[in-house]
C-alpha positions in Angstrom: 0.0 0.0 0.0 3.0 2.2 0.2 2.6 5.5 -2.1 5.2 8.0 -2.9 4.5 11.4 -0.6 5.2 14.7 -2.1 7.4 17.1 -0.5 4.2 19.0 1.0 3.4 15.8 2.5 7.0 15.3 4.0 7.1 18.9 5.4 3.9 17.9 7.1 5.0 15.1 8.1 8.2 17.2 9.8 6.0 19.7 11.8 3.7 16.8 13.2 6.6 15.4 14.6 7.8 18.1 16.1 4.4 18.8 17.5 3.9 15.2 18.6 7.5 15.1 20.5 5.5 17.7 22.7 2.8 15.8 24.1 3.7 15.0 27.7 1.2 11.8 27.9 3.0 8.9 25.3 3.3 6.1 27.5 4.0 3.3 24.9 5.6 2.8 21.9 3.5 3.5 18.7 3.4 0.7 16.3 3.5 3.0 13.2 5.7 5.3 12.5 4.2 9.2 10.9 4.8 8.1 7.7 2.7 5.2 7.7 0.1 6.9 8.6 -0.1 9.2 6.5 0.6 6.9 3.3 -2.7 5.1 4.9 -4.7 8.8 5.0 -3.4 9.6 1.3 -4.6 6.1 0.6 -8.0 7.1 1.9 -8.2 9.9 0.1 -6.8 8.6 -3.0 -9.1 5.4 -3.4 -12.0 6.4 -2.0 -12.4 3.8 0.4 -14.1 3.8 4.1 -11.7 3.6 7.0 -13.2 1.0 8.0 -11.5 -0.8 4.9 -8.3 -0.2 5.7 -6.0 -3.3 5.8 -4.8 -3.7 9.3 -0.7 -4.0 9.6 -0.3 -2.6 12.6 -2.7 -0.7 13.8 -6.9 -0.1 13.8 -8.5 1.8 11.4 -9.9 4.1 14.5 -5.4 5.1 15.4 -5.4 6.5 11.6 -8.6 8.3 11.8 -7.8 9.4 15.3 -5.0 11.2 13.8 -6.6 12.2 10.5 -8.5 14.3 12.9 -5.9 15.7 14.6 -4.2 16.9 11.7 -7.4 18.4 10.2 -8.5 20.2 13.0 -4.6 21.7 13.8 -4.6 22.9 10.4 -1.0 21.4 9.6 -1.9 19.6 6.3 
């Protein structure tokens, strides 16, 4: 499932790290990484499909739209 980002993307990807490295409450190691995440977002928004749909490979559908959200709502993307 692994689609090429764009710069844009990869600066994004950048600043939501910085911004994540800030939380105080990250208690356990996350089994994706930022870019994985987003490749499964742009996948989302590239085919269409429900996030329901997602293939699982590491994480739930609901950790990928949890962050969706986040990003959305911080205005970074």
């Amino acid at each position: 499932m692994r689609i090429q980002l764009k710069n844009e993307l990869m600066h994004a990807i950048c600043a939501f790290e910085a911004k994540r490295s800030n939380w105080p409450n990250l208690r356990r190691k996350r089994k994706l990484t930022t870019a994985d995440i987003l490749d499964r977002i742009v996948f989302v928004c590239k085919t269409g499909c429900q996030w329901s749909q997602l293939p699982v490979n590491g994480a739930s559908y609901k950790t990928v739209y949890h962050y969706f959200r986040y990003l959305v709502q911080s205005e970074d993307i």
